[in-house]
C-alpha positions as a Markdown table, in Angstrom:
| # | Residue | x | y | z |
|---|---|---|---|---|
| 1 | Unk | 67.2 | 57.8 | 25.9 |
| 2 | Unk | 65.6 | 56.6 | 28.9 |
| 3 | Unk | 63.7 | 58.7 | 31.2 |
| 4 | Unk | 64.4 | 56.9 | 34.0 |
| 5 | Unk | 66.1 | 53.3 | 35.3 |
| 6 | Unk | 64.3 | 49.9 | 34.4 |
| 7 | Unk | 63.6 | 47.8 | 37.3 |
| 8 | Unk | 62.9 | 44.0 | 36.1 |
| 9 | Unk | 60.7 | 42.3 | 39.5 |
| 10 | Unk | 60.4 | 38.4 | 39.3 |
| 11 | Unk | 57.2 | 37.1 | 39.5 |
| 12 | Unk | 55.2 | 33.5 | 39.9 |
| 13 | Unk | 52.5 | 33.3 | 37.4 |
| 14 | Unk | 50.9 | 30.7 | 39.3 |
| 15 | Unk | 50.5 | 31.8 | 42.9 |
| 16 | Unk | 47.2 | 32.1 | 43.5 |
| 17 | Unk | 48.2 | 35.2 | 45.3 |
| 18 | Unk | 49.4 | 37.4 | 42.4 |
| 19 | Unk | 46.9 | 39.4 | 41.9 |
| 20 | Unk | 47.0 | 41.3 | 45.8 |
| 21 | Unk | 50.6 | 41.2 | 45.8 |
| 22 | Unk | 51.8 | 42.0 | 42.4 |
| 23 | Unk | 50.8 | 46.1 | 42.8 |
| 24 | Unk | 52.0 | 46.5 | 45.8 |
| 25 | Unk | 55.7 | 44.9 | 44.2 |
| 26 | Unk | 55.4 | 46.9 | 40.7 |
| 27 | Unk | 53.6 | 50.6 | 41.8 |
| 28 | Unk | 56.4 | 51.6 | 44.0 |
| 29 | Unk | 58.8 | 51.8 | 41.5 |
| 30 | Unk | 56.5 | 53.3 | 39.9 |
| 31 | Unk | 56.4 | 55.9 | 41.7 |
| 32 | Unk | 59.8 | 56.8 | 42.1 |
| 33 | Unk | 60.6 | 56.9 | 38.6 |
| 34 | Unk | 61.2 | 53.3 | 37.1 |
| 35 | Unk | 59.9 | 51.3 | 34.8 |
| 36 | Unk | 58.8 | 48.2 | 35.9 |
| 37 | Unk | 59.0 | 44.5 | 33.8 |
| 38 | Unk | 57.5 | 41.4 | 35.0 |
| 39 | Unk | 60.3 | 38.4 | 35.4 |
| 40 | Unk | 58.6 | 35.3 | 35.8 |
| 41 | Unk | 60.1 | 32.6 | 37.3 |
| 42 | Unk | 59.4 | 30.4 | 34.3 |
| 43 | Unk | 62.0 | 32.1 | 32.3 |
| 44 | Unk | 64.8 | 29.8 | 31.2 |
| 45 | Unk | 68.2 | 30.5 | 32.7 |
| 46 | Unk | 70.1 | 30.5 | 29.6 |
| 47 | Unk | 68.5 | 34.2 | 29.6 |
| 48 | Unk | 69.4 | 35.5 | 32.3 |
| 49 | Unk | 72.4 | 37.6 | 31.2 |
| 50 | Unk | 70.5 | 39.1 | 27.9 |
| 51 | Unk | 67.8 | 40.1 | 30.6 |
| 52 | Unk | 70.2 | 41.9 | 33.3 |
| 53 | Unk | 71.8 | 43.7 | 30.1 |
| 54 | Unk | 67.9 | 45.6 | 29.9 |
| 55 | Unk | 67.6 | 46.2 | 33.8 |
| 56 | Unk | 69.3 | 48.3 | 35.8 |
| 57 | Unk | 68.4 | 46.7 | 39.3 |
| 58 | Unk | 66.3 | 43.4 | 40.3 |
| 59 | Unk | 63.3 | 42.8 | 42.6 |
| 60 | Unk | 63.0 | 40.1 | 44.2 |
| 61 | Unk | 59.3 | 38.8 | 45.5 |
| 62 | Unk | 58.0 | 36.1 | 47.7 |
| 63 | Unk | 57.1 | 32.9 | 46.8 |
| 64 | Unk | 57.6 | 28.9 | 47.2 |
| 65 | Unk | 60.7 | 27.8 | 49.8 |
| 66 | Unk | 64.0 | 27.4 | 47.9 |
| 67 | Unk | 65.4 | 23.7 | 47.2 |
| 68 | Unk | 68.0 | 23.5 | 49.9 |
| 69 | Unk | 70.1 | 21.9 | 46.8 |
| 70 | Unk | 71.1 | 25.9 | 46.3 |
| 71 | Unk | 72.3 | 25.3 | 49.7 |
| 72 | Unk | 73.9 | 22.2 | 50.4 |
| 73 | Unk | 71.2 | 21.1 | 52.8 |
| 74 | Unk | 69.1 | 18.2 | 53.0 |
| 75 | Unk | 65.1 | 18.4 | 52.7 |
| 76 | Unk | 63.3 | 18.9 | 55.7 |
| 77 | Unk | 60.0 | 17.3 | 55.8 |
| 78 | Unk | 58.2 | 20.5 | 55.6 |
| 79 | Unk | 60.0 | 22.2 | 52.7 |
| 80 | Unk | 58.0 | 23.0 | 50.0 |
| 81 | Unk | 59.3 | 24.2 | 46.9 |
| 82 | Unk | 58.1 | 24.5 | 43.3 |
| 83 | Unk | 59.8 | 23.6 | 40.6 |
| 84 | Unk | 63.7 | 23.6 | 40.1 |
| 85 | Unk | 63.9 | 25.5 | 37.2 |
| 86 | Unk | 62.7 | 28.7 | 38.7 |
| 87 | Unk | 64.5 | 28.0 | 41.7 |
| 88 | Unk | 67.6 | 27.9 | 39.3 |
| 89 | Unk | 67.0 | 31.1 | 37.3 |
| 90 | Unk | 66.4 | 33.2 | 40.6 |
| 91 | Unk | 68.9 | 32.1 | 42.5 |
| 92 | Unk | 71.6 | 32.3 | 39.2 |
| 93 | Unk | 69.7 | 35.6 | 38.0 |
| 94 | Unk | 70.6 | 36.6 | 41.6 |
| 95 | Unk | 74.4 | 36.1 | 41.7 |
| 96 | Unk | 75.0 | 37.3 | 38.3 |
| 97 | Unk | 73.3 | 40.7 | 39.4 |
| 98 | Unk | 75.3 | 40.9 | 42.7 |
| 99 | Unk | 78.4 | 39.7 | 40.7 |
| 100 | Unk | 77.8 | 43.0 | 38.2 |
| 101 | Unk | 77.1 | 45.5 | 41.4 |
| 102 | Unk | 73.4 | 45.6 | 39.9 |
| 103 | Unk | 71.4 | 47.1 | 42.5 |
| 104 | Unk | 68.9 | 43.8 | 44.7 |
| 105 | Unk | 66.2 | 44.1 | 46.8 |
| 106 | Unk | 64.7 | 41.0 | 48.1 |
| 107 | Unk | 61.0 | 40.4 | 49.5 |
| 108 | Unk | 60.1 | 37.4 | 51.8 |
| 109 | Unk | 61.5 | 34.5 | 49.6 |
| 110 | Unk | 63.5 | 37.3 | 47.9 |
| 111 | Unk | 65.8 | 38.1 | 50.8 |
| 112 | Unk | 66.3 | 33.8 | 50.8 |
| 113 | Unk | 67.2 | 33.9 | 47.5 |
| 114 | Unk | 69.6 | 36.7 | 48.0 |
| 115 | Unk | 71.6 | 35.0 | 50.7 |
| 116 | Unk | 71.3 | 32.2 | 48.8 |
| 117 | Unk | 73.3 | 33.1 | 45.8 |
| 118 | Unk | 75.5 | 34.9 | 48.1 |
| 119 | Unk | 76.4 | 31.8 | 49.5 |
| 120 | Unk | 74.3 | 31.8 | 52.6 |
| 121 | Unk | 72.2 | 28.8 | 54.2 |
| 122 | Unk | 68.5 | 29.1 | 55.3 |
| 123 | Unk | 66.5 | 27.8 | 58.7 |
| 124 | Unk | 63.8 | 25.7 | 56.7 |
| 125 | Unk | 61.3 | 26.0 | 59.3 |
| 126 | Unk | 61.5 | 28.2 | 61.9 |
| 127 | Unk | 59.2 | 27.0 | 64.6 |
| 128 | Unk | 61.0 | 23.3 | 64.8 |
| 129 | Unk | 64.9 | 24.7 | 64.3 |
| 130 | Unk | 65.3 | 28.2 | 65.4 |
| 131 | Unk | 65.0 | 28.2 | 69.6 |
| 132 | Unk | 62.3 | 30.4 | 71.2 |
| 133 | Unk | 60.9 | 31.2 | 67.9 |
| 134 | Unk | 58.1 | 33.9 | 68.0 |
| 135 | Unk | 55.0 | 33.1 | 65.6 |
| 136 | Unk | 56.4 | 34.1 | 62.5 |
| 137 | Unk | 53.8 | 32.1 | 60.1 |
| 138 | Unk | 50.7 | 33.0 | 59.9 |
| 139 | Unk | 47.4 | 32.9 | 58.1 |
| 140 | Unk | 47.2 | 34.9 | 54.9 |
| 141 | Unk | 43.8 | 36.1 | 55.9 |
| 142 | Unk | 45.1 | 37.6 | 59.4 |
| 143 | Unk | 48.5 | 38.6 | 57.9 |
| 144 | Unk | 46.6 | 41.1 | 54.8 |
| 145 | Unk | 44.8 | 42.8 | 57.6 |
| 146 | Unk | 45.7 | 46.5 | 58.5 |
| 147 | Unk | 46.4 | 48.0 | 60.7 |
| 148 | Unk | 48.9 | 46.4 | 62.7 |
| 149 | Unk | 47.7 | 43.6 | 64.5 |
| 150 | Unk | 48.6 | 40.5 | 66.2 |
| 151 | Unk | 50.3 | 39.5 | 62.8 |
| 152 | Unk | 53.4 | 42.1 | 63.6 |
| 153 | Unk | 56.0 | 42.3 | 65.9 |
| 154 | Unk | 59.0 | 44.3 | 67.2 |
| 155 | Unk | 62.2 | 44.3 | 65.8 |
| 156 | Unk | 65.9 | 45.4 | 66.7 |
| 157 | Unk | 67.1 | 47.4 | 64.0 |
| 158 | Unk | 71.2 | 48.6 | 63.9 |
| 159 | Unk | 71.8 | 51.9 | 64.0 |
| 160 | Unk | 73.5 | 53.5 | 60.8 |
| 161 | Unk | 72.6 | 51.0 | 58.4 |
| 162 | Unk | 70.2 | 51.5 | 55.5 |
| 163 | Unk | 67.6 | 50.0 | 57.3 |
| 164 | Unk | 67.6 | 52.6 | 60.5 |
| 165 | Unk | 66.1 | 55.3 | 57.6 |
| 166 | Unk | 63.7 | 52.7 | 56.7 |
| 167 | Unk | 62.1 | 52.8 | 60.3 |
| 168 | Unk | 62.7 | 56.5 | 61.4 |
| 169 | Unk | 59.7 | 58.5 | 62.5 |
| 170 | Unk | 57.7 | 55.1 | 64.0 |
| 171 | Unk | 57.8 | 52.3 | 65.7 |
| 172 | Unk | 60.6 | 49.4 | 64.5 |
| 173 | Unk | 57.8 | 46.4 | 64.0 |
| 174 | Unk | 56.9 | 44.5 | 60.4 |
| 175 | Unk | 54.6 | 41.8 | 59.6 |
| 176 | Unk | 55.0 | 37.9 | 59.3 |
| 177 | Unk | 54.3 | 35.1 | 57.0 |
| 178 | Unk | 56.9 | 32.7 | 56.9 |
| 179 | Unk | 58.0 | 29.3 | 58.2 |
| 180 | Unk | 61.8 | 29.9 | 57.2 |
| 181 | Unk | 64.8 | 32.2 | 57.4 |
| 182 | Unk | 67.9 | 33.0 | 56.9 |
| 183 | Unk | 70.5 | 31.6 | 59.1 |
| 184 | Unk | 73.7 | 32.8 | 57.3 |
| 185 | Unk | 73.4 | 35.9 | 55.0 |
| 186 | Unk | 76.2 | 35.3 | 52.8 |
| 187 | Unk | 79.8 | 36.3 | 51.7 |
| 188 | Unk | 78.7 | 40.0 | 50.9 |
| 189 | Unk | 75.8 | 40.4 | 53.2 |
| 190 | Unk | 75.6 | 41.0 | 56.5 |
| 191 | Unk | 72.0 | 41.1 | 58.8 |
| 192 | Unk | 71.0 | 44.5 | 60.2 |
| 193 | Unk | 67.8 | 43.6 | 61.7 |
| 194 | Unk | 66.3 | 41.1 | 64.2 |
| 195 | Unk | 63.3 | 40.0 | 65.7 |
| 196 | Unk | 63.3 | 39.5 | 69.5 |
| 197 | Unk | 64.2 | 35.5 | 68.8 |
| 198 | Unk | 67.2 | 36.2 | 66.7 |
| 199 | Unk | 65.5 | 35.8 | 63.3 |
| 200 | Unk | 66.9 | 37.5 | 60.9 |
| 201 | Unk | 64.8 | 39.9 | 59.3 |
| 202 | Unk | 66.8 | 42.4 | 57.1 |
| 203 | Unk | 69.9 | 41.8 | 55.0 |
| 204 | Unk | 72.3 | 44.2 | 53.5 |
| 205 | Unk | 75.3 | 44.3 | 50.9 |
| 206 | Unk | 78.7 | 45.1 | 53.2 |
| 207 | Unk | 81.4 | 44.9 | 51.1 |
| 208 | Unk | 81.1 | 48.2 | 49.1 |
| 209 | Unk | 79.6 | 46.8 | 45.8 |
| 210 | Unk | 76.9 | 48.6 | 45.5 |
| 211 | Unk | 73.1 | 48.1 | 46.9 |
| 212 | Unk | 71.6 | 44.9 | 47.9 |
| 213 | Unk | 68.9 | 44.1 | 50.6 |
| 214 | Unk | 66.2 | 42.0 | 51.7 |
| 215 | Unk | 63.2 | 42.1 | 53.6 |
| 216 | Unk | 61.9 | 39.1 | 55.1 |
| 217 | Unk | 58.6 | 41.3 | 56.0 |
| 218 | Unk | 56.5 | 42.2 | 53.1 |
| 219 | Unk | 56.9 | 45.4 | 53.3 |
| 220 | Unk | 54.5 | 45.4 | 49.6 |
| 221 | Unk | 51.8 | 45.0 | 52.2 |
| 222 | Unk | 52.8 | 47.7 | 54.4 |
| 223 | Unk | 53.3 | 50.7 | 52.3 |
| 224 | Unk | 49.8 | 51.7 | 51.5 |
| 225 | Unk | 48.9 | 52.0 | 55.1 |
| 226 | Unk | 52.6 | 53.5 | 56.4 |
| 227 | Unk | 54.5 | 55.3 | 53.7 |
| 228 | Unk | 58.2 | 54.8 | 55.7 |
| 229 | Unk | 57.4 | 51.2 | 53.9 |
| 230 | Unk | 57.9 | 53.0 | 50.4 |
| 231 | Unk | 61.4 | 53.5 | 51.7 |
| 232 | Unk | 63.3 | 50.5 | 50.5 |
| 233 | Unk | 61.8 | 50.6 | 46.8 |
| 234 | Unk | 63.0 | 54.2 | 47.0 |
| 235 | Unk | 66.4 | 52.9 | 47.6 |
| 236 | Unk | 66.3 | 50.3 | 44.5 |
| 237 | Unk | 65.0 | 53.0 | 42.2 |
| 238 | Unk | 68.1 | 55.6 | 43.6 |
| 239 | Unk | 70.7 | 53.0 | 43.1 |
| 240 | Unk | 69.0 | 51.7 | 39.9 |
| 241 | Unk | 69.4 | 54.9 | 38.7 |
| 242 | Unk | 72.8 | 55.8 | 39.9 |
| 243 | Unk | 73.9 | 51.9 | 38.1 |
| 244 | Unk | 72.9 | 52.9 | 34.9 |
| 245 | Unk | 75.0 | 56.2 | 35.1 |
């Protein structure tokens, strides 16, 4: 019998930034009570139900932009994806998991993925599209600095959703490093919080089927300096657990 619910997080072997964001994904879970697996990307799709039989809730991590394919969009010039087949098994992995009430949670590219296979649509950059865009992108080297700095900004949060607890006892700001968004959340999903330029920065599952969010701060980043951050793997590993009751 397990001692507690199994969490599989999807991963890219490749990114050269693995190693300093992989913890920061995987030890939180820990921590409340999971077991962690590593999903990579790579896995072929005709897997994905035998894998969602072994997990009782998905993580969802950041990564290359999605093919606007998943999306009915053309390519903008400045979209850069990977390769389709891992675009393919996250965003199917996705929808099967939401389609089961299997508890989401969605990290930078995660919470595009998530609307994603909800049927939502993506701004594919957000400095030429979105009007009066803050500085959402940039530098990896400024954004892994703590504490706060010029890398984070305010945001509008709405009160009662899962995302007020997330903030409570600090100020409502997160971090950025991203050039897109997402511009409809999907069927299920609705947005809870905003930056001061409308971007969307928090998705949440509406229509009573269980747990599902994303971040598009990386709140993997944050945690280790400001432990509210620890709150949304908190909720994962709750639902998680409460799913495979």
């Amino acid at each position: 019998m397990r001692n507690g619910p199994v969490i599989g997080y999807t991963i890219e072997i490749e990114d050269p930034m693995l190693r300093d964001v992989e913890p920061g994904l995987r030890e939180p879970l820990e921590r409340f009570g999971a077991t962690a697996i590593a999903l990579p990307r790579s896995t072929p799709a005709d897997r994905i139900d035998h894998l969602l039989d072994l997990v009782d809730g998905v993580e969802l991590c950041g990564g290359a932009d999605v093919d606007p394919v998943h999306y009915g969009h053309e390519r903008h010039p400045l979209t850069k994806t990977f390769r389709p087949e891992q675009d393919e098994f996250e965003v199917e992995l996705t929808r099967r998991a939401l389609e089961r009430g299997m508890p989401v949670l969605g990290i930078c590219r995660g919470i595009q993925v998530l609307a994603v296979a909800d049927g939502g649509h993506l701004v594919q950059d957000v400095e030429t599209l979105h009007p009066n865009a803050l500085r959402h992108r940039v530098p990896w080297v400024d954004f892994a600095l703590e504490p706060p700095g010029d890398h984070w900004h305010a945001v509008e949060v709405e009160e009662g959703s899962g995302a007020a607890r997330w903030f409570d006892g600090g100020p409502a700001r997160v971090n950025s490093f991203h050039h897109q968004c997402v511009s409809e959340p999907g069927s299920r999903m609705r947005a809870t919080v905003h930056a001061a330029d409308g971007v969307i920065e928090t998705i949440e599952r509406a229509d009573g089927g269980g747990f599902a969010a994303g971040t598009q701060w990386h709140n993997e980043l944050m945690w280790r300096g400001d432990e509210r951050f620890l709150r949304p793997f908190e909720d994962l590993v709750e639902a998680a657990r409460a799913y495979r009751r």
